[in-house]
C-alpha positions as CSV (number, residue, x, y, z in Angstrom):
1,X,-201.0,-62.9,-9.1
2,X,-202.2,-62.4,-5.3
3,X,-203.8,-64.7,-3.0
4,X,-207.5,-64.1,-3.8
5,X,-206.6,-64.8,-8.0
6,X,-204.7,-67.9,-6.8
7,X,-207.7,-68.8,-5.0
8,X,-210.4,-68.1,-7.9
9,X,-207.9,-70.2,-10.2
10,X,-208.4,-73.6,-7.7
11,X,-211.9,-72.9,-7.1
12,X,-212.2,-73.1,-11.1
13,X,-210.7,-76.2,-11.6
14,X,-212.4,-78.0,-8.3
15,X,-213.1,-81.6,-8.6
16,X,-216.6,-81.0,-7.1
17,X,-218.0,-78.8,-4.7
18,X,-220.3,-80.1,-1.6
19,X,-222.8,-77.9,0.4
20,X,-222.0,-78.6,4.6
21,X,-224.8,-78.2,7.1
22,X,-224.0,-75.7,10.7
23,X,-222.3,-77.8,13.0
24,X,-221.5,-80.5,10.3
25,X,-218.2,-82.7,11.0
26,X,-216.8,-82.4,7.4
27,X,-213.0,-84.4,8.7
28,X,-212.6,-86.6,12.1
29,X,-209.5,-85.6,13.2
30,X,-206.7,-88.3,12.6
31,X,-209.2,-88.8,9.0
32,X,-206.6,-88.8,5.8
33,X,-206.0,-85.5,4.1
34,X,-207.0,-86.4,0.2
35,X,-208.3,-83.1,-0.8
36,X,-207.1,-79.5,-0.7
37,X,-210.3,-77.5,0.3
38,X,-211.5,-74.2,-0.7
39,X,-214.2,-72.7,1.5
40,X,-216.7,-70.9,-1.0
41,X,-218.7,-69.8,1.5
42,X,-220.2,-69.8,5.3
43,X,-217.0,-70.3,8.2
44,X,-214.8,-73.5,8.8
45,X,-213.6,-73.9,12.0
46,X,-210.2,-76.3,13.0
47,X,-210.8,-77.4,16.4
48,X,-210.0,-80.3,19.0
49,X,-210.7,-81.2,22.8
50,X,-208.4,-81.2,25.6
51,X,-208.2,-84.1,28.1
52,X,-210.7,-82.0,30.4
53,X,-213.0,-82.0,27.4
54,X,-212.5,-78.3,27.0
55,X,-213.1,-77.1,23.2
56,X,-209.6,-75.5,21.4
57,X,-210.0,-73.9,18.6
58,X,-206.8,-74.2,16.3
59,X,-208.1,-72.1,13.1
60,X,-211.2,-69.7,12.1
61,X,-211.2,-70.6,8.0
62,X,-213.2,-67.8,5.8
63,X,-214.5,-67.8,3.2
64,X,-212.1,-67.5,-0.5
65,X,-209.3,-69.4,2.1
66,X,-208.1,-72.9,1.9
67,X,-207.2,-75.8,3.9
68,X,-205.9,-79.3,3.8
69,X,-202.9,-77.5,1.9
70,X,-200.5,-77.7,5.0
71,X,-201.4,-81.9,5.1
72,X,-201.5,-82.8,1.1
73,X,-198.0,-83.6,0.4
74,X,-197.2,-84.7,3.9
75,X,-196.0,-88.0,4.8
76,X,-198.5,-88.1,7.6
77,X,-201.1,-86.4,6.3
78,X,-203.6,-87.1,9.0
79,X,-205.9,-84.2,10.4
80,X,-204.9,-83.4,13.3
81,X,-207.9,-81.4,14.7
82,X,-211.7,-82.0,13.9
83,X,-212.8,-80.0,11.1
84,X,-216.4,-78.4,11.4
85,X,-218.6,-76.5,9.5
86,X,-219.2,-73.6,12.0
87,X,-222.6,-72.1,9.2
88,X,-224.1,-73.3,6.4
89,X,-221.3,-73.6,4.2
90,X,-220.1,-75.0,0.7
91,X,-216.4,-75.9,0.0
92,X,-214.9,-77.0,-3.3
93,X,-212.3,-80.7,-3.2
94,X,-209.4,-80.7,-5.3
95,X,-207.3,-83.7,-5.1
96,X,-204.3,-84.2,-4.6
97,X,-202.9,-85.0,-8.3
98,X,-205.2,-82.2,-9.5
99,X,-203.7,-79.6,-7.1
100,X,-200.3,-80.6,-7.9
101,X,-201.0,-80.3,-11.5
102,X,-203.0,-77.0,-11.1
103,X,-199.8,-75.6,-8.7
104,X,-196.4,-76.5,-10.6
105,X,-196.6,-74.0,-13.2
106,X,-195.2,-70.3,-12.6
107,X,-197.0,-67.7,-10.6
108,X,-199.3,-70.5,-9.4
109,X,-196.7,-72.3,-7.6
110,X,-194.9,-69.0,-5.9
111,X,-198.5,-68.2,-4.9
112,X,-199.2,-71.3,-3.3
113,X,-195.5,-71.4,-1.3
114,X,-195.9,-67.7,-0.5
115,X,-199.8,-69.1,1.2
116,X,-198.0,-71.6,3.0
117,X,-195.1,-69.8,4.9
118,X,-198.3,-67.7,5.9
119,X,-200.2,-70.2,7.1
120,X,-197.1,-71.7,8.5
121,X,-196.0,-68.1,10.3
122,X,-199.5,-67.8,12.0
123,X,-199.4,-71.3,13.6
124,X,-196.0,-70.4,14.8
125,X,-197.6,-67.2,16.5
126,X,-200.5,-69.6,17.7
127,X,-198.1,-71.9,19.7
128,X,-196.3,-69.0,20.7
129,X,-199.0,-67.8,22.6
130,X,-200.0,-71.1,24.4
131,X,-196.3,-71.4,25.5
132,X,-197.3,-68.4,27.5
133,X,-198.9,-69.7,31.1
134,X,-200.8,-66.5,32.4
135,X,-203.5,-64.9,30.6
136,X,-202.3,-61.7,30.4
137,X,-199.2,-62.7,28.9
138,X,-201.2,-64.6,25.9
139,X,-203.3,-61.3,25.9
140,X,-200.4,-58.4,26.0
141,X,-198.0,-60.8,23.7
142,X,-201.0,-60.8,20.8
143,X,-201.1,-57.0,21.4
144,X,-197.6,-56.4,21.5
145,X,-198.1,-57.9,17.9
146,X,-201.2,-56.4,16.4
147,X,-201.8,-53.4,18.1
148,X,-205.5,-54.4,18.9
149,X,-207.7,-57.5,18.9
150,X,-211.1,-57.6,17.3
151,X,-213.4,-60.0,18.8
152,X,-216.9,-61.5,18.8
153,X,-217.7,-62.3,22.2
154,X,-215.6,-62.7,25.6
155,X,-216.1,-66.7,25.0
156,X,-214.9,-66.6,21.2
157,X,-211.8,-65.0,22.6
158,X,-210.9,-67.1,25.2
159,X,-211.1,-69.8,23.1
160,X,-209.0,-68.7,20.8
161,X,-206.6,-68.1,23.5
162,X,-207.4,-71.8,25.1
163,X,-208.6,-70.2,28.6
164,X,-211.6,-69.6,30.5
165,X,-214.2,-67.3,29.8
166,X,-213.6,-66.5,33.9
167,X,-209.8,-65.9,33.7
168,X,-210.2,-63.7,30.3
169,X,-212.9,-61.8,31.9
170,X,-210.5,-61.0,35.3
171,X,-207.7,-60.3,33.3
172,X,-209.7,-58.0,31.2
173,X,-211.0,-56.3,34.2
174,X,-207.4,-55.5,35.5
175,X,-205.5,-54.5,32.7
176,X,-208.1,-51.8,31.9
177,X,-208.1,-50.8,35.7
178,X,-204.1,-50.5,35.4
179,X,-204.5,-48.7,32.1
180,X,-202.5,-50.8,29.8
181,X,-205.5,-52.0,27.6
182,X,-208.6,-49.8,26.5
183,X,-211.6,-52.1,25.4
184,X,-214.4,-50.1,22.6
185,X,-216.6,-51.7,20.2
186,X,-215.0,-55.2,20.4
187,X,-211.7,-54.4,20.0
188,X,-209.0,-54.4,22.9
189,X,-206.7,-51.7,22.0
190,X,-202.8,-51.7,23.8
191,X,-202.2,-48.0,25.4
């Protein structure tokens, strides 16, 4: 069973499933984490505010992709980031008995801990790059990993990577002029 069938399967046995306006708060952060969610469509976004009030975006959620399923069986299961519905967007609830039910049977549950040392892996990588201080050590570390970044806009990006719009577009600027980076079509590419 892969990810996507895993996912199908939970969507399938959803308590209920609730439409989300753009820009809708759908979990305060610190709010208690009683459902695993499934985002049937439109974008999620995991995000929280610095003390200078400047926006940091934890996690991008897609659609067919889950959440709440790093907090369920926690002993502190508080959110710890403000959950907004970046579209229009409709996610299905399971709740916590339900998902444990629906997860402790063979494939389902090697699926699901498979999905979480994922999940768990890419927040590693996430705090690895904010333990970085200069830009282009954030920037050249995320290369070093992926070979090339794919991004929406300069602003997107530098949220992602919790720094100025400014300081992205300057470090941008020199690392092409020095030749280590090559920027087409919304992708930064490592030489």
């Amino acid at each position: 069973m892969n990810e996507q069938e895993f996912i199908k399967y939970l969507l399938q046995n959803a308590n209920f499933i609730k439409k989300h306006n753009k820009d809708e708060i759908i979990f305060n952060e610190n709010d208690l984490c009683e459902y695993v969610c499934i985002v049937k469509n439109g974008e999620i976004l995991v995000s929280s505010y610095s003390y200078k009030g400047n926006e940091i975006i934890f996690k991008k959620i897609k659609p067919m992709s889950m959440f709440g399923h790093l907090l369920i069986f926690a002993t502190n299961n508080v959110y710890r980031g403000i959950i907004i519905s970046k579209t229009n967007s409709e996610i299905a609830y399971i709740n916590k008995n339900c998902f444990y039910n629906l997860i402790i049977k063979e494939p389902f549950l090697s699926q699901y801990l498979a999905i979480l040392s994922d999940d768990i892996l890419i927040s590693k990588e996430k705090t690895r790059v904010l333990s970085f201080n200069s830009t282009s050590d954030r920037l050249l570390y995320l290369l070093s990993i992926h070979q090339s970044l794919k991004f929406e806009s300069i602003s997107s990006l530098a949220k992602d990577l919790s720094i100025t719009r400014e300081s992205l577009s300057r470090t941008l600027k020199s690392l092409e002029k020095q030749e280590i980076i090559k920027i087409k079509n919304k992708t930064i590419y490592l030489k």
